[in-house]
mmCIF entry with sequence, helices, sheets and N, C-alpha, C, O atoms, coordinates in Angstrom:
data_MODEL
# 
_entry.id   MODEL 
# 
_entity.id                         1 
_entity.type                       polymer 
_entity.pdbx_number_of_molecules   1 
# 
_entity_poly.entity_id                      1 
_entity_poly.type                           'polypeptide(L)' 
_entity_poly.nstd_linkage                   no 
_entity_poly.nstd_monomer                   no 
_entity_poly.pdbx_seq_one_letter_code       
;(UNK)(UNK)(UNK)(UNK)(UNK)(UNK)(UNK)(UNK)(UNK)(UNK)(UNK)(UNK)(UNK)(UNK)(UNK)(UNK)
(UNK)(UNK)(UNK)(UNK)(UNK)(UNK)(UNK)(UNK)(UNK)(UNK)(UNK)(UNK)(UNK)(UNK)(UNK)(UNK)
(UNK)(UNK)(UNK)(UNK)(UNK)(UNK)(UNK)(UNK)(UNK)(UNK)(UNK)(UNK)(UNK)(UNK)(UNK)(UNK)
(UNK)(UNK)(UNK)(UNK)(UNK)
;
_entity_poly.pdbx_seq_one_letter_code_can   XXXXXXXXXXXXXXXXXXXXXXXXXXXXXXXXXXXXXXXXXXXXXXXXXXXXX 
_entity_poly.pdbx_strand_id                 A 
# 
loop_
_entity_poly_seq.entity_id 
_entity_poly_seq.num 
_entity_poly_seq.mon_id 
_entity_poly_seq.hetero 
1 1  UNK n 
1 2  UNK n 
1 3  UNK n 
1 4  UNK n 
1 5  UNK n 
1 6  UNK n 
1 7  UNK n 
1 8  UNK n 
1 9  UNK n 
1 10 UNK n 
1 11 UNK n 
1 12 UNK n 
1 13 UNK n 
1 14 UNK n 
1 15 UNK n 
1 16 UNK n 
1 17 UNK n 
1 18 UNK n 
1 19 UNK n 
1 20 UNK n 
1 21 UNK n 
1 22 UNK n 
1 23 UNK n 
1 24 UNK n 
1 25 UNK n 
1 26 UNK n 
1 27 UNK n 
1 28 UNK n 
1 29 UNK n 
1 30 UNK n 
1 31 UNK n 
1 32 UNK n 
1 33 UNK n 
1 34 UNK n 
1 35 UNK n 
1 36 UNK n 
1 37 UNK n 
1 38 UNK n 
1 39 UNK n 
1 40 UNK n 
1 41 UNK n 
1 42 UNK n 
1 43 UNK n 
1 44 UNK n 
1 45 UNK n 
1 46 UNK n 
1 47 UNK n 
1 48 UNK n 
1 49 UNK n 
1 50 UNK n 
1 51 UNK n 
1 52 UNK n 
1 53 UNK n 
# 
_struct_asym.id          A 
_struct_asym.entity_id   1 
# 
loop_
_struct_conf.conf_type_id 
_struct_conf.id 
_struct_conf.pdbx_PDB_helix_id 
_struct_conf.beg_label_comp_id 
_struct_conf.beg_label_asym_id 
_struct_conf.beg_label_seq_id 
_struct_conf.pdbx_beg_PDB_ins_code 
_struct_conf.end_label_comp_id 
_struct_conf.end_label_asym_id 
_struct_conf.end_label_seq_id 
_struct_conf.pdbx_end_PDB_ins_code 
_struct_conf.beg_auth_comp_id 
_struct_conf.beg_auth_asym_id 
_struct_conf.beg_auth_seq_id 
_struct_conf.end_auth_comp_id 
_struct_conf.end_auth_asym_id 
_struct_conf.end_auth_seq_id 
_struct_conf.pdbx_PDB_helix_class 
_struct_conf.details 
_struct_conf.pdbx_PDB_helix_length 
HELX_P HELX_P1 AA1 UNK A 4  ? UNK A 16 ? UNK A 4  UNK A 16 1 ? 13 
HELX_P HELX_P2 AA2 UNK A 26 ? UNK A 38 ? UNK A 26 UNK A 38 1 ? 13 
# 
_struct_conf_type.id          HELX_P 
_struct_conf_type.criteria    ? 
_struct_conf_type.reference   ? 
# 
loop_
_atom_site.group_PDB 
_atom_site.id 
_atom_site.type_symbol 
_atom_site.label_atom_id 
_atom_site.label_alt_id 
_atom_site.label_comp_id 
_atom_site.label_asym_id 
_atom_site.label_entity_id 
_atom_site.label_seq_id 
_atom_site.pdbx_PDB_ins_code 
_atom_site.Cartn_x 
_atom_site.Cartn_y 
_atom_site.Cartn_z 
_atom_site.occupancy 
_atom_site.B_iso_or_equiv 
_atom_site.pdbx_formal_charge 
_atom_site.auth_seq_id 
_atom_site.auth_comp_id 
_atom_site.auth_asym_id 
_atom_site.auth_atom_id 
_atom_site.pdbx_PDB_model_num 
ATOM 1   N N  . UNK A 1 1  ? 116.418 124.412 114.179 1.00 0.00 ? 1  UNK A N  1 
ATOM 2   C CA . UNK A 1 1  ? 116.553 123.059 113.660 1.00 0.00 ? 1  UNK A CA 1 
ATOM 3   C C  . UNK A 1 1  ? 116.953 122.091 114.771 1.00 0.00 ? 1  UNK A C  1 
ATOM 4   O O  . UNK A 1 1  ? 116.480 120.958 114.853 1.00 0.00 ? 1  UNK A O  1 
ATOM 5   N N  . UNK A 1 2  ? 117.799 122.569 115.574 1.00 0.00 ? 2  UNK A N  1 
ATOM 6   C CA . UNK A 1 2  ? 117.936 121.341 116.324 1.00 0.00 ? 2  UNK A CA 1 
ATOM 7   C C  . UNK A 1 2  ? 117.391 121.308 117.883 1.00 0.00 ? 2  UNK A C  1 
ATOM 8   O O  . UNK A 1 2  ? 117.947 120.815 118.864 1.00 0.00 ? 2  UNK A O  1 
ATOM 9   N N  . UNK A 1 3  ? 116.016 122.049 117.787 1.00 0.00 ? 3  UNK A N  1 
ATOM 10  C CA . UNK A 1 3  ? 115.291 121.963 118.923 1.00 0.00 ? 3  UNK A CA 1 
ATOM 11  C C  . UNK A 1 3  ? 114.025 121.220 118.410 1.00 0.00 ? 3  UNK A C  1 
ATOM 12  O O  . UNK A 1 3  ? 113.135 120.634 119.027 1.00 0.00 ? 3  UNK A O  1 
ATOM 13  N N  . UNK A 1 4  ? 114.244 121.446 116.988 1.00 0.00 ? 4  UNK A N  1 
ATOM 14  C CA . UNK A 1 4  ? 112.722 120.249 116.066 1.00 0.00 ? 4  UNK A CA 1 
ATOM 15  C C  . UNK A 1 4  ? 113.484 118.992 116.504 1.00 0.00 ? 4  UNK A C  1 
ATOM 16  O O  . UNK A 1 4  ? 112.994 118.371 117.447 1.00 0.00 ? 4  UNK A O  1 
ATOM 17  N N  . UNK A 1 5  ? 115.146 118.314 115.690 1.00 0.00 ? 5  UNK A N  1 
ATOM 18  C CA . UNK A 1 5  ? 115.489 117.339 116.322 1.00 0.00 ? 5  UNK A CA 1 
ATOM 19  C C  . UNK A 1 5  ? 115.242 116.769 117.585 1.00 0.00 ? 5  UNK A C  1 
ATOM 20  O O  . UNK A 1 5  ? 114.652 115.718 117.836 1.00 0.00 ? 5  UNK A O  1 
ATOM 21  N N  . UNK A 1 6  ? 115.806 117.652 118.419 1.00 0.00 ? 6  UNK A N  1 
ATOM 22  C CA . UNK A 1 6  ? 115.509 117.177 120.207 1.00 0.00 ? 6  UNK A CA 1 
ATOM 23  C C  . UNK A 1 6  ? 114.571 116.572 120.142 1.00 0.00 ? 6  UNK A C  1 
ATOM 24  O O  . UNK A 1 6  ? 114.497 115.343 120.174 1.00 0.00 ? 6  UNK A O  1 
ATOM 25  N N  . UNK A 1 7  ? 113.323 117.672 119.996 1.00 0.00 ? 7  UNK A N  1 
ATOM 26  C CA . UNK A 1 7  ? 112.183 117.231 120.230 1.00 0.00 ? 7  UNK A CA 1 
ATOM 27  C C  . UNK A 1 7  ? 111.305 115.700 119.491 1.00 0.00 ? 7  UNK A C  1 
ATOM 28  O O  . UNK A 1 7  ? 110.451 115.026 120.067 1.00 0.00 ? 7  UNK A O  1 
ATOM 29  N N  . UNK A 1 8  ? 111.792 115.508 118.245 1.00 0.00 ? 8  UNK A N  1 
ATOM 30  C CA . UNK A 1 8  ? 111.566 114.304 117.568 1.00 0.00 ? 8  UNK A CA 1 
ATOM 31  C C  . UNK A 1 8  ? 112.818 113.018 118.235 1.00 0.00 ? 8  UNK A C  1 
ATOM 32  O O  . UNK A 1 8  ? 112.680 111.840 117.907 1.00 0.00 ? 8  UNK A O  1 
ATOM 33  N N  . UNK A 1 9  ? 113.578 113.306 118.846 1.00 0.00 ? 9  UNK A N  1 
ATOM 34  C CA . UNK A 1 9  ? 114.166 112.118 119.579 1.00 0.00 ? 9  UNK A CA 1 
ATOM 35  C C  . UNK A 1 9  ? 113.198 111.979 120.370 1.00 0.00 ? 9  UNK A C  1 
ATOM 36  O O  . UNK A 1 9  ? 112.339 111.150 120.070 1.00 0.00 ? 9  UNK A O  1 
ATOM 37  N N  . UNK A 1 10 ? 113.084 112.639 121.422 1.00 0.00 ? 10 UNK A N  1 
ATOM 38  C CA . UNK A 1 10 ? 112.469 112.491 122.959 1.00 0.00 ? 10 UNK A CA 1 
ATOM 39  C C  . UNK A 1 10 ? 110.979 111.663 122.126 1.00 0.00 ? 10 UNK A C  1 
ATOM 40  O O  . UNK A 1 10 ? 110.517 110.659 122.668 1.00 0.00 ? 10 UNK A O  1 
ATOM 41  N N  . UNK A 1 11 ? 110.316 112.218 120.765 1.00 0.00 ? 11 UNK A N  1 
ATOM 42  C CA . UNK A 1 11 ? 108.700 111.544 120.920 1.00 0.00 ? 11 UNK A CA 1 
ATOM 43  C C  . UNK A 1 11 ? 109.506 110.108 120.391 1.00 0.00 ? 11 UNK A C  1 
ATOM 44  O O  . UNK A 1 11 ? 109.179 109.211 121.168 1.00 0.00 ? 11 UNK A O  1 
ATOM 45  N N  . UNK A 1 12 ? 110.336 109.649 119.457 1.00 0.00 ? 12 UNK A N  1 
ATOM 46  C CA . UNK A 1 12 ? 110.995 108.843 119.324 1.00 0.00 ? 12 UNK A CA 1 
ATOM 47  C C  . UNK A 1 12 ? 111.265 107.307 120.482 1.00 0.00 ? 12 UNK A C  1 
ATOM 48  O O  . UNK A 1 12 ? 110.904 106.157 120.230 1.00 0.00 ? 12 UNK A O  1 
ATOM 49  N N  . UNK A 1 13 ? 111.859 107.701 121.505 1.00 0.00 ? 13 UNK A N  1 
ATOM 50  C CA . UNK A 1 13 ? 112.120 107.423 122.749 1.00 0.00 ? 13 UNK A CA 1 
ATOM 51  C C  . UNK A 1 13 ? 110.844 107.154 123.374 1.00 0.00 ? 13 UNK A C  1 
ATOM 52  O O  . UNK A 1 13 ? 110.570 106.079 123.907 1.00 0.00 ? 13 UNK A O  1 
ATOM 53  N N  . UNK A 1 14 ? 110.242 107.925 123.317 1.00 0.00 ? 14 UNK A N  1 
ATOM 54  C CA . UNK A 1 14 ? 108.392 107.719 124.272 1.00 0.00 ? 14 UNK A CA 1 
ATOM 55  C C  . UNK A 1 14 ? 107.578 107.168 123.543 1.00 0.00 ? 14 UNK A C  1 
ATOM 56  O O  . UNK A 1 14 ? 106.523 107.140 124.177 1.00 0.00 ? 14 UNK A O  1 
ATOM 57  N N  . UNK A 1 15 ? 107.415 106.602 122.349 1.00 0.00 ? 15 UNK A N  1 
ATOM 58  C CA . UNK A 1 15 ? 107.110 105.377 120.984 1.00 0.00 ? 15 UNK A CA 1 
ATOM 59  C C  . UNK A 1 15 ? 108.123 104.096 121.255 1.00 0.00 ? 15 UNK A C  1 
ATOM 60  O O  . UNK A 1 15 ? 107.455 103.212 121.792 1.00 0.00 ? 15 UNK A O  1 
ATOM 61  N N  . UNK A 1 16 ? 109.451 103.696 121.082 1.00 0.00 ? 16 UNK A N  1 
ATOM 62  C CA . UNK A 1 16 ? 110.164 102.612 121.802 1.00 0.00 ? 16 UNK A CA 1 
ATOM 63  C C  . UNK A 1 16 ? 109.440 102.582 122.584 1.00 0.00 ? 16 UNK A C  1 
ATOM 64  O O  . UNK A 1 16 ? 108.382 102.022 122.295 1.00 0.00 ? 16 UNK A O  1 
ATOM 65  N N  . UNK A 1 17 ? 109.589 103.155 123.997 1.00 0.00 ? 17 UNK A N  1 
ATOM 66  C CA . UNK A 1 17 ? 109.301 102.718 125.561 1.00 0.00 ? 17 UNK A CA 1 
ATOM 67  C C  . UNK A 1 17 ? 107.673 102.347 125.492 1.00 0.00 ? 17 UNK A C  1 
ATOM 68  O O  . UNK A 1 17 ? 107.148 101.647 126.358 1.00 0.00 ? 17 UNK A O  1 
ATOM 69  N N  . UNK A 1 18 ? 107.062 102.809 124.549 1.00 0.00 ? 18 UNK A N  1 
ATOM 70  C CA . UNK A 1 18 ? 105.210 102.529 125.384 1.00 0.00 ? 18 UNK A CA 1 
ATOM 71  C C  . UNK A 1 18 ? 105.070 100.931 124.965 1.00 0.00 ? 18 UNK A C  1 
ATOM 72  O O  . UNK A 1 18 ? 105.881 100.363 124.234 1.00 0.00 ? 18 UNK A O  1 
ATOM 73  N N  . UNK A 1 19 ? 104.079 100.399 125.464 1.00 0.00 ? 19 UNK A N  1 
ATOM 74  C CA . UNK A 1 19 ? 104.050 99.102  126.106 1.00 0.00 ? 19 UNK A CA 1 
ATOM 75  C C  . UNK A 1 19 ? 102.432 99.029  124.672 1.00 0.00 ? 19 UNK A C  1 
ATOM 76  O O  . UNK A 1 19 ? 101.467 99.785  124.556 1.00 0.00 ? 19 UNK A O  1 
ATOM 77  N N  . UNK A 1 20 ? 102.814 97.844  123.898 1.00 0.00 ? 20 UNK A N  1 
ATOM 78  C CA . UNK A 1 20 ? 101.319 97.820  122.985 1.00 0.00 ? 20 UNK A CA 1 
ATOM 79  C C  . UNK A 1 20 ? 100.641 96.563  123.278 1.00 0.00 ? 20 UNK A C  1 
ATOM 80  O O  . UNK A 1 20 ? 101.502 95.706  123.482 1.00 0.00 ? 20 UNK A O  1 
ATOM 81  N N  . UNK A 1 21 ? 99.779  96.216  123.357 1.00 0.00 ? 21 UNK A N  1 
ATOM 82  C CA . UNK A 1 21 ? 98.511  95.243  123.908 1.00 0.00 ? 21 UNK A CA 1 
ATOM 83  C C  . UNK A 1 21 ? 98.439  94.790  122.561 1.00 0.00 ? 21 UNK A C  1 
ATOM 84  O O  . UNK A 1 21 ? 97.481  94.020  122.605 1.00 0.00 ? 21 UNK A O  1 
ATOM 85  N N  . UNK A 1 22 ? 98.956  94.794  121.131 1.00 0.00 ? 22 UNK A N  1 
ATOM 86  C CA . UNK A 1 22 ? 98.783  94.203  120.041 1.00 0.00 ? 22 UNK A CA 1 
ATOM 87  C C  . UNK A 1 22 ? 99.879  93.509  119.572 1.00 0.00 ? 22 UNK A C  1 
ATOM 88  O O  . UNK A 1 22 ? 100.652 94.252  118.968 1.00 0.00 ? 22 UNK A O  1 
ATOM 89  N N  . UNK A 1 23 ? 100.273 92.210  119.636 1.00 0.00 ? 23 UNK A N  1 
ATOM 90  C CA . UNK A 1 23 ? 101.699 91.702  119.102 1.00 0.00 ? 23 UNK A CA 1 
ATOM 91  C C  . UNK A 1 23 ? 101.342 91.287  117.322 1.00 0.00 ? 23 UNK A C  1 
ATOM 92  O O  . UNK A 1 23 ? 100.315 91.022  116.696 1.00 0.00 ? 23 UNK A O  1 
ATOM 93  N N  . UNK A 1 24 ? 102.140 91.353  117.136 1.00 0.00 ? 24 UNK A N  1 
ATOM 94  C CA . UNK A 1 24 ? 102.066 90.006  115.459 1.00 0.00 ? 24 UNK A CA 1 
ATOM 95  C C  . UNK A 1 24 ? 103.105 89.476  115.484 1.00 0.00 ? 24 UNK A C  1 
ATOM 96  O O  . UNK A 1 24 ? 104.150 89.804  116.046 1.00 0.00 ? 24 UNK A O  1 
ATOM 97  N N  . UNK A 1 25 ? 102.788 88.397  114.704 1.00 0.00 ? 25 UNK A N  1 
ATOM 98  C CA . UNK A 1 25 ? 103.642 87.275  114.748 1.00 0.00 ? 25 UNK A CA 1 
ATOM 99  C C  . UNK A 1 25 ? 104.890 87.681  113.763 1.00 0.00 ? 25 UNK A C  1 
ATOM 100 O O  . UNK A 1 25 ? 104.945 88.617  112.965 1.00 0.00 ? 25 UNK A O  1 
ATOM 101 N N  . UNK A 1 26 ? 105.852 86.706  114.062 1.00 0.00 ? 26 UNK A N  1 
ATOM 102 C CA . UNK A 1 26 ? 106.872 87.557  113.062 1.00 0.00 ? 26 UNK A CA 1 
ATOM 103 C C  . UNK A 1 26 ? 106.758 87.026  111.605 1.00 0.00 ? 26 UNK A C  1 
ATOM 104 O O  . UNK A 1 26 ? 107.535 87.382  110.718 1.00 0.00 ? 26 UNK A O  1 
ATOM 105 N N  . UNK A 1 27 ? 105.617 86.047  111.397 1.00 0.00 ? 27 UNK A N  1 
ATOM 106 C CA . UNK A 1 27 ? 105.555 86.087  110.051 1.00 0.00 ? 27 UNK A CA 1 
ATOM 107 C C  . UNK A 1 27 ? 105.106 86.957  109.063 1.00 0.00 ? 27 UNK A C  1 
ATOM 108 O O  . UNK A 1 27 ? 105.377 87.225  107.892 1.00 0.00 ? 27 UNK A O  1 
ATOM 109 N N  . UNK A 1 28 ? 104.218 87.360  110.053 1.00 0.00 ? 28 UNK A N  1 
ATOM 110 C CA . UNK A 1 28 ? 103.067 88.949  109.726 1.00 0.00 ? 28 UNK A CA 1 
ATOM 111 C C  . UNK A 1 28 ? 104.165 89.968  109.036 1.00 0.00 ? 28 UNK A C  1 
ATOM 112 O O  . UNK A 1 28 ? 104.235 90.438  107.900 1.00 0.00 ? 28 UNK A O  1 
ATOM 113 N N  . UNK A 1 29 ? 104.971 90.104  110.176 1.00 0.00 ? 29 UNK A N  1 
ATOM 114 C CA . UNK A 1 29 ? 105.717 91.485  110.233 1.00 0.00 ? 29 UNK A CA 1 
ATOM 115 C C  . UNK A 1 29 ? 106.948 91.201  108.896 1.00 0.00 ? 29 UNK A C  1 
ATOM 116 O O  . UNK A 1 29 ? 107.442 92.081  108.192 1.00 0.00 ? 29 UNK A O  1 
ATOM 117 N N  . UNK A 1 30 ? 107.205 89.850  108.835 1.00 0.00 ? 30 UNK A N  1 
ATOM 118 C CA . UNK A 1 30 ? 108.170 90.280  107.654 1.00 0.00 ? 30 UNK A CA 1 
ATOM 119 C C  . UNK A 1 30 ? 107.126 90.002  105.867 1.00 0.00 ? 30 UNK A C  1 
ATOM 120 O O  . UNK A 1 30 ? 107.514 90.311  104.740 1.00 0.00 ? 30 UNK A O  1 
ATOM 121 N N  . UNK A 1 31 ? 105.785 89.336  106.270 1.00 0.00 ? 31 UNK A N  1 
ATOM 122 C CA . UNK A 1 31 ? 105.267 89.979  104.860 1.00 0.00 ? 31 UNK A CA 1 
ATOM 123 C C  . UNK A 1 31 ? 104.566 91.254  104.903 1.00 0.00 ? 31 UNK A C  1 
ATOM 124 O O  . UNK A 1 31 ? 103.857 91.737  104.021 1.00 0.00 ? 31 UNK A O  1 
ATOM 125 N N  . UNK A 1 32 ? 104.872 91.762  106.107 1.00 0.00 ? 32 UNK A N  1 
ATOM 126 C CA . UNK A 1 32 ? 104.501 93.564  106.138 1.00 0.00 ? 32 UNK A CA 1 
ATOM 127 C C  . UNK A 1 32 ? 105.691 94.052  105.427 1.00 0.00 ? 32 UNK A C  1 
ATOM 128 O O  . UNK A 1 32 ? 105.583 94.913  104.554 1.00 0.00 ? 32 UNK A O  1 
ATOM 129 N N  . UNK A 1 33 ? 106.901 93.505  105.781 1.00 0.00 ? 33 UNK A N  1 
ATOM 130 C CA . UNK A 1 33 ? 107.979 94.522  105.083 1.00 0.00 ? 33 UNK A CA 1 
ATOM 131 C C  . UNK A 1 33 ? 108.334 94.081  103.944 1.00 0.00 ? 33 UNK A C  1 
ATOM 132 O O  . UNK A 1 33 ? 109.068 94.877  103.360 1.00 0.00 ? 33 UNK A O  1 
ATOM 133 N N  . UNK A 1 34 ? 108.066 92.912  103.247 1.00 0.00 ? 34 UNK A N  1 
ATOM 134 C CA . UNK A 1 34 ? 108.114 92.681  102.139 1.00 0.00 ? 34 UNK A CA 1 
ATOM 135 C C  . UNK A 1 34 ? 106.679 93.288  101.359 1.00 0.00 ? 34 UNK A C  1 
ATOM 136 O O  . UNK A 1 34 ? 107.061 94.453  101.250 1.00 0.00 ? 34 UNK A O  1 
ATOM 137 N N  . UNK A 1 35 ? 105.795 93.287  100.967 1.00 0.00 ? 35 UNK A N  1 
ATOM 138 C CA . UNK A 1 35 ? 104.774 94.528  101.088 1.00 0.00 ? 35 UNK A CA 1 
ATOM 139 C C  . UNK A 1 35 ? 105.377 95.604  100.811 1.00 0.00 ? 35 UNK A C  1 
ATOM 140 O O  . UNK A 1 35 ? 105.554 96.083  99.691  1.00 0.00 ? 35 UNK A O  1 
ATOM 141 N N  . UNK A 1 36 ? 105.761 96.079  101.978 1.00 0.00 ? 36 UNK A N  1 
ATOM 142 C CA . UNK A 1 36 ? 105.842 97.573  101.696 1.00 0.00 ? 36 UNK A CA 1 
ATOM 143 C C  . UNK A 1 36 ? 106.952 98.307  100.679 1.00 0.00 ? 36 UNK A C  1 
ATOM 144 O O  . UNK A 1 36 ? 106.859 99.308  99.969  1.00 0.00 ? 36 UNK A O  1 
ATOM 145 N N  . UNK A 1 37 ? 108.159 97.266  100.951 1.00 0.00 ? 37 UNK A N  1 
ATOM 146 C CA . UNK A 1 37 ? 109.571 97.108  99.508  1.00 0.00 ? 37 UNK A CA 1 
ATOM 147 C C  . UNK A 1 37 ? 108.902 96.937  98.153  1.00 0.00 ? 37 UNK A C  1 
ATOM 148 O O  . UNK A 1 37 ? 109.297 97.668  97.245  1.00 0.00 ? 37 UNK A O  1 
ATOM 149 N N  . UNK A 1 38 ? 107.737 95.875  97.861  1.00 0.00 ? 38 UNK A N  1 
ATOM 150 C CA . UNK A 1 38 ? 107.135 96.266  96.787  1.00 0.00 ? 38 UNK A CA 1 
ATOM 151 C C  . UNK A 1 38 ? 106.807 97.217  96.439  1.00 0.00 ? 38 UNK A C  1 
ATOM 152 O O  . UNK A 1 38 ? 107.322 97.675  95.419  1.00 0.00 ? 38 UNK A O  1 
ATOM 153 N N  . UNK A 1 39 ? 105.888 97.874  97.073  1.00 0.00 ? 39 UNK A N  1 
ATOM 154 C CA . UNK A 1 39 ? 105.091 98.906  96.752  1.00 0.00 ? 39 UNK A CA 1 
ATOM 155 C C  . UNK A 1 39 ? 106.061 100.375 96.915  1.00 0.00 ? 39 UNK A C  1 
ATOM 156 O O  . UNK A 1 39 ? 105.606 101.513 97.031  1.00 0.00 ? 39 UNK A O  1 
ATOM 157 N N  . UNK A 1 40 ? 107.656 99.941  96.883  1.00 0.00 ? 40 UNK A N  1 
ATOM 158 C CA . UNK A 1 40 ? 108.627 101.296 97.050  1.00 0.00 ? 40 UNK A CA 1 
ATOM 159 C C  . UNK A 1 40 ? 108.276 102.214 98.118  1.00 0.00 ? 40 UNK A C  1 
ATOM 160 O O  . UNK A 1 40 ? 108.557 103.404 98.254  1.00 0.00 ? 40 UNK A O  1 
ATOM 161 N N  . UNK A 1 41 ? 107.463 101.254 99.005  1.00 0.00 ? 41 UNK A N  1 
ATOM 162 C CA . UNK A 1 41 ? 107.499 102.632 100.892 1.00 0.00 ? 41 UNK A CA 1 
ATOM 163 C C  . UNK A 1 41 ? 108.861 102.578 101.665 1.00 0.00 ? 41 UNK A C  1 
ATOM 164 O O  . UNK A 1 41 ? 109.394 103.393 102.418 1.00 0.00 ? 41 UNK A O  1 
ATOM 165 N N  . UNK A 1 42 ? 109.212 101.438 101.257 1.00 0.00 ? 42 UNK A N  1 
ATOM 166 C CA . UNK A 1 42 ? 110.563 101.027 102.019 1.00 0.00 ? 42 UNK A CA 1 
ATOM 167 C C  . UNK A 1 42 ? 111.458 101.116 100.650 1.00 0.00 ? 42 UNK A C  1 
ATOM 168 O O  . UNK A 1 42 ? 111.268 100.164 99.894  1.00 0.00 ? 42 UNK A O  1 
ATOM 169 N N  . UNK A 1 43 ? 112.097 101.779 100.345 1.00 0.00 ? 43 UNK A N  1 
ATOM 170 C CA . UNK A 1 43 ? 113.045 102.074 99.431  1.00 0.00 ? 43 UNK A CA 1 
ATOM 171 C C  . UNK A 1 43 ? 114.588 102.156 99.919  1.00 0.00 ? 43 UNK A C  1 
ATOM 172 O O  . UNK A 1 43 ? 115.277 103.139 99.645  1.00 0.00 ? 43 UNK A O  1 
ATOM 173 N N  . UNK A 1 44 ? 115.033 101.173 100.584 1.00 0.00 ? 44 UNK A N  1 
ATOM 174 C CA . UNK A 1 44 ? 116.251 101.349 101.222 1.00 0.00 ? 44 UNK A CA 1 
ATOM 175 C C  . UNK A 1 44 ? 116.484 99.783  100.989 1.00 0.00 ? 44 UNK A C  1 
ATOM 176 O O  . UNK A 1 44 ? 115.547 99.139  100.516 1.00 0.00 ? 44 UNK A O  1 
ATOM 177 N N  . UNK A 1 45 ? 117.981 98.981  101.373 1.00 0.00 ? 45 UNK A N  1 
ATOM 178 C CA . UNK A 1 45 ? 118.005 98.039  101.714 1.00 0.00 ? 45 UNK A CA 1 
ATOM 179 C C  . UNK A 1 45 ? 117.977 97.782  103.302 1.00 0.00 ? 45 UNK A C  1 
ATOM 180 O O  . UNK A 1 45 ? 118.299 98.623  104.143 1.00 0.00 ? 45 UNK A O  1 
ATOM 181 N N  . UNK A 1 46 ? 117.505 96.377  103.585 1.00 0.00 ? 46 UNK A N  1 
ATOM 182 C CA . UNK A 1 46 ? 117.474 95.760  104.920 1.00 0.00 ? 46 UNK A CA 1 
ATOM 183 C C  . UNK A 1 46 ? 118.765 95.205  105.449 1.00 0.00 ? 46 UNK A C  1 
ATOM 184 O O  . UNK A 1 46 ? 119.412 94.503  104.672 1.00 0.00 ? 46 UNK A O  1 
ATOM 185 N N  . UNK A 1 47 ? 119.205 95.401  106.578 1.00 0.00 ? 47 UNK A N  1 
ATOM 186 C CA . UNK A 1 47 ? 120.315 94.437  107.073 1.00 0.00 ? 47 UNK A CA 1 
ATOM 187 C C  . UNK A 1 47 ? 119.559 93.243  108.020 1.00 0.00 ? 47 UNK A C  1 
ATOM 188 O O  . UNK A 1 47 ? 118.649 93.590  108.773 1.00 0.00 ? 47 UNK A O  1 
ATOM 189 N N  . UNK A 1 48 ? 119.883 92.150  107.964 1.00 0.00 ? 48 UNK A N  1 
ATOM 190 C CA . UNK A 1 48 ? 119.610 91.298  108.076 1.00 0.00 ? 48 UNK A CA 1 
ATOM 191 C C  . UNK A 1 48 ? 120.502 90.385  109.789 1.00 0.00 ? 48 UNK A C  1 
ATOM 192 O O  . UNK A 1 48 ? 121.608 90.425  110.328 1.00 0.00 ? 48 UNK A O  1 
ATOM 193 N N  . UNK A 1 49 ? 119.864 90.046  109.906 1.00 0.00 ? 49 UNK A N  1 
ATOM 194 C CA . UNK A 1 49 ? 121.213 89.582  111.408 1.00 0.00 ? 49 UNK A CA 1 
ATOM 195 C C  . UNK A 1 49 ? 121.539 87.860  111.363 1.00 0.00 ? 49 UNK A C  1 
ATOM 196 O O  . UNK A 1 49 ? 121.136 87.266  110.363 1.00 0.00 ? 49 UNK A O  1 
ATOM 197 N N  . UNK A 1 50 ? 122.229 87.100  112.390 1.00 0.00 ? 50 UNK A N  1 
ATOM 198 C CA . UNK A 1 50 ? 122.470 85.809  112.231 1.00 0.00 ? 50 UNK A CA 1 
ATOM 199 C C  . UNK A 1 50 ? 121.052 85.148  112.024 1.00 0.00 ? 50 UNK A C  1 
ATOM 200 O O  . UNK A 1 50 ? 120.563 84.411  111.168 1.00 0.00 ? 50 UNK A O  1 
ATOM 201 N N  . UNK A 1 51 ? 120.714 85.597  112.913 1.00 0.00 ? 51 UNK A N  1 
ATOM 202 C CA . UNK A 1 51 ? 119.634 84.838  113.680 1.00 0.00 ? 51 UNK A CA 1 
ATOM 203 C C  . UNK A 1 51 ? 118.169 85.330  112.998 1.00 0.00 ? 51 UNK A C  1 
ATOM 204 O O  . UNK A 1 51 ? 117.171 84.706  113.359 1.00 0.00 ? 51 UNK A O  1 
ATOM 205 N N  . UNK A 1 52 ? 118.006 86.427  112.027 1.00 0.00 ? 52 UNK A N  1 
ATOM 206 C CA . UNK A 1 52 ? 117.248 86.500  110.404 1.00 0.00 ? 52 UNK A CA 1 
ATOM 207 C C  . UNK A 1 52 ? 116.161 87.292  111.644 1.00 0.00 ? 52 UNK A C  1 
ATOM 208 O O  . UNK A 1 52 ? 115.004 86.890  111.530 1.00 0.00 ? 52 UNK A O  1 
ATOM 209 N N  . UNK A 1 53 ? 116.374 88.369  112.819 1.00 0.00 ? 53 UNK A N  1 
ATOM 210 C CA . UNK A 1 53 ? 115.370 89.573  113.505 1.00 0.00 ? 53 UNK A CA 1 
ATOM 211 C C  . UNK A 1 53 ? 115.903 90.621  112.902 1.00 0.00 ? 53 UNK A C  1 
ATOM 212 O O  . UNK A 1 53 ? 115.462 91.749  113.119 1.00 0.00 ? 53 UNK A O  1 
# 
């Protein structure tokens, strides 16, 4: 079990770090996550920051 962990940090870590040639805007991205809270994919609550990233 915790050599599956390891190993899902490290691909974790190498997903952060890669560099994507596709941005969206952040309006996109928060009616992506509103979307997906509908449809119960995101079944958790959001924390939210001052500055609403």
């Amino acid at each position: 079990m915790d050599d599956e962990l390891l190993e899902l940090q490290k691909q974790f870590e190498f997903a952060q770090q890669a560099k994507s040639s596709i941005r969206l805007p952040e309006r996109n991205v928060v009616e992506l996550v509103q979307k997906l809270q509908e449809i119960h994919i995101i079944d958790f609550d959001l924390l939210h920051t001052v500055s609403g990233k």
